[in-house]
N, C-alpha and C positions, 0 to 999 in steps of 0.2 A: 196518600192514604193507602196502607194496604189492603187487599182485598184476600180475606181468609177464609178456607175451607176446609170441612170434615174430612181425613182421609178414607179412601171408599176402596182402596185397592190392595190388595198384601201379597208380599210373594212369600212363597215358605221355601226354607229349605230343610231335607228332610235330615236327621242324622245318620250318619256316615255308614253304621249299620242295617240301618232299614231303606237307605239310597235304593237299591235294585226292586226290592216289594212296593213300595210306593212309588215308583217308577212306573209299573209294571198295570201300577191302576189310578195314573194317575188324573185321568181323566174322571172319573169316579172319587177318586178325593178332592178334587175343586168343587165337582155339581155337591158333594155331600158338606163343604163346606159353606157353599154357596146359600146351601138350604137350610141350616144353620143359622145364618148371618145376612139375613136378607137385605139387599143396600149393599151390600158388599161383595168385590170378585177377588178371586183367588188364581195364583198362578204358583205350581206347583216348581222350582228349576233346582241346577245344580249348578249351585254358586260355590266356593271356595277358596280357601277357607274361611268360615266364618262361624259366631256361634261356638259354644265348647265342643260340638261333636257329638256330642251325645244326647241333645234334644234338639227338637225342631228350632228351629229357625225364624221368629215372624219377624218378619220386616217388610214395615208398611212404607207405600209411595206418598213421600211428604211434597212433591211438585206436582204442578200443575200447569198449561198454557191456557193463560184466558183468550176471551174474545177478540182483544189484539194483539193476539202471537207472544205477550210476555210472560215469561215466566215466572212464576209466583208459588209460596210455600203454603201447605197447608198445617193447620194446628194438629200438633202431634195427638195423637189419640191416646185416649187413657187406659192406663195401667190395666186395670179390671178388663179391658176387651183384648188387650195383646193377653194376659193370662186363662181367659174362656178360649181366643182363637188357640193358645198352646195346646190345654186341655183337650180340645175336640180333636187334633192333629194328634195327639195320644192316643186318642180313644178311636181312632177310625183304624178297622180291619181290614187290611188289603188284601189278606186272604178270603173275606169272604164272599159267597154268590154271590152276583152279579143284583138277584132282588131283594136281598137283606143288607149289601151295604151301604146305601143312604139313607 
């Protein structure tokens, strides 16, 4: 019997041009993402190459280790959440203050 679960984890990768600005706050795009998407964590990285480059990047963590050490997939998430988590990762300012941008 397989045992299935919601994916709860995403990593983003930023595109190519906005790499060094989103870098730069990245820590502040995860909690802004975080707060967003509650139930769900975010891990900003630079993966390559992947994605056309010129949008972000989401790629959720479809594995999992259960309770006895095996590894198991979880059901892919739908469409509508990978296109909101794009969206927000668009719309988040890495330039701005520190108390406006989350």
């Amino acid at each position: 019997m397989a045992i299935e679960k919601e994916v709860l984890e995403f990593i983003i990768v930023p595109p190519y041009a906005r790499r060094s600005e989103i870098f730069a706050a990245k820590e502040r795009m995860e909690a802004y993402l975080g707060n967003r998407f509650p139930g769900y964590s975010f891990k900003i990285a630079r993966l390559g190459p992947v994605g056309d480059d010129e949008d972000f990047c989401i790629l959720p963590v479809m594995n999992f280790i259960d309770g006895e050490g095996v590894s198991r997939m979880c059901n892919q998430p739908k469409s509508w959440l990978i296109a909101e988590i794009g969206a927000m990762c668009r719309a988040f300012d890495a330039g701005a203050a520190r108390s406006f941008a989350a």
